[in-house]
C-alpha positions as CSV (number, residue, x, y, z in Angstrom):
1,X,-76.6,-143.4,86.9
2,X,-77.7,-140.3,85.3
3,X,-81.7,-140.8,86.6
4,X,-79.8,-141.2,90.3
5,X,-77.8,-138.1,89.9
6,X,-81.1,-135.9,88.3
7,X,-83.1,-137.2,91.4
8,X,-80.0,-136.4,94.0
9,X,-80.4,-132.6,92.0
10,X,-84.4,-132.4,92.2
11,X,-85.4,-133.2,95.4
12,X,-83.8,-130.7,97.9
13,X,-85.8,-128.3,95.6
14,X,-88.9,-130.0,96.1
15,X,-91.4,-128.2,97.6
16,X,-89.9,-124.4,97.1
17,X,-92.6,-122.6,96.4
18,X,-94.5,-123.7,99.3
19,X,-91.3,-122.9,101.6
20,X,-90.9,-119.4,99.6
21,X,-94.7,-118.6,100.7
22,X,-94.6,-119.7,104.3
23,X,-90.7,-117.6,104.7
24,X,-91.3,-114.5,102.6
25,X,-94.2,-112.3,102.5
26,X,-96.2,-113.2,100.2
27,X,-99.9,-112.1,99.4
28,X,-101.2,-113.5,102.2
29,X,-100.9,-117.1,103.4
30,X,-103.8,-119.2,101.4
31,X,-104.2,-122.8,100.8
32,X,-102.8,-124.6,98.0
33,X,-100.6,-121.3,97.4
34,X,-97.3,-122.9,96.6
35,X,-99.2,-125.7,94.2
36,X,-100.6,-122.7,92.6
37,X,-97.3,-121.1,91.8
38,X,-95.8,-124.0,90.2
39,X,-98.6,-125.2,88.2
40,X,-98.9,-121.2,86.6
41,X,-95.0,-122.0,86.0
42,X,-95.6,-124.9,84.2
43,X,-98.0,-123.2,82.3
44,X,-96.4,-120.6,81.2
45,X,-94.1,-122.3,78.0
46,X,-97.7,-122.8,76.3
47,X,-99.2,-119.7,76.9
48,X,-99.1,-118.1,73.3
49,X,-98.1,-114.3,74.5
50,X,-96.0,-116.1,77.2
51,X,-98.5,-115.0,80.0
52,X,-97.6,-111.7,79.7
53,X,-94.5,-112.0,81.4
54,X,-91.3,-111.2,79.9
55,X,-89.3,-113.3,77.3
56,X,-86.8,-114.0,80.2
57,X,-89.2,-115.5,82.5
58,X,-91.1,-117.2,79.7
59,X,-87.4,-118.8,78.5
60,X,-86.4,-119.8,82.3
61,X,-90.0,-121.9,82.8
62,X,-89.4,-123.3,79.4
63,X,-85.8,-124.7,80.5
64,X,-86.9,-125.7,84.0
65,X,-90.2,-127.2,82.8
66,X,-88.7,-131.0,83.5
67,X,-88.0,-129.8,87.1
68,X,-91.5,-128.1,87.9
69,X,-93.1,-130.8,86.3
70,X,-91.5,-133.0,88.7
71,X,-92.1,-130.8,91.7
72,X,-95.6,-130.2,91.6
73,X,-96.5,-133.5,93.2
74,X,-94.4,-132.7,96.0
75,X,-95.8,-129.5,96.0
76,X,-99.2,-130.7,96.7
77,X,-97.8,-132.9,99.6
78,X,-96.1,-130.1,101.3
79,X,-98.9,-128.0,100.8
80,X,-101.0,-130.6,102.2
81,X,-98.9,-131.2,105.0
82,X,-99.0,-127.3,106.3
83,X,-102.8,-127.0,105.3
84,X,-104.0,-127.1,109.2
85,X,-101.3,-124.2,109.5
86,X,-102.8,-121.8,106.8
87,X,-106.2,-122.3,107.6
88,X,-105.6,-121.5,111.5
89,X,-103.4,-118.4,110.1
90,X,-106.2,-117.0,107.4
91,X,-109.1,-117.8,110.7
92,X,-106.8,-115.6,113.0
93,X,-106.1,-113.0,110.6
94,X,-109.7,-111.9,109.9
């Protein structure tokens, strides 16, 4: 029951990076950019000086580990789903 209700809470946040870079600007549209962002996330509870980012952010990836962990997979699917769009936007924009 409690794995049913965890899954019910993870899913709908699937994928957020990926929708954060495609809705918000963002340094530029590149591929892979939302897979990117979650796998520095997940990397940042073992980096020693906590990536240089402050002891907040370095606290919140540390919670939410479990939930990135479990995101990047769909990450990569989303990102490979919208991978003809970023590579038609970065060809146009040059």
């Amino acid at each position: 029951m409690r794995a049913g209700f965890t899954v019910l809470l993870v899913l709908p946040a699937g994928g957020c990076a990926n929708v954060i870079v495609h809705t918000e600007s963002h340094n530029g549209i590149a591929p892979y950019t939302g897979t990117y962002d979650c796998a520095k996330l997940l990397a940042l509870p073992f980096k020693e000086d906590g990536g240089g980012e402050d002891a907040v952010a370095s606290a919140y990836a540390t919670l939410l580990f479990p939930v990135f962990l479990v995101d990047l997979p769909l990450e990569i699917a989303m990102d490979t789903v919208t991978l003809p769009y970023d590579c038609c936007t970065l060809a146009f924009a040059r």
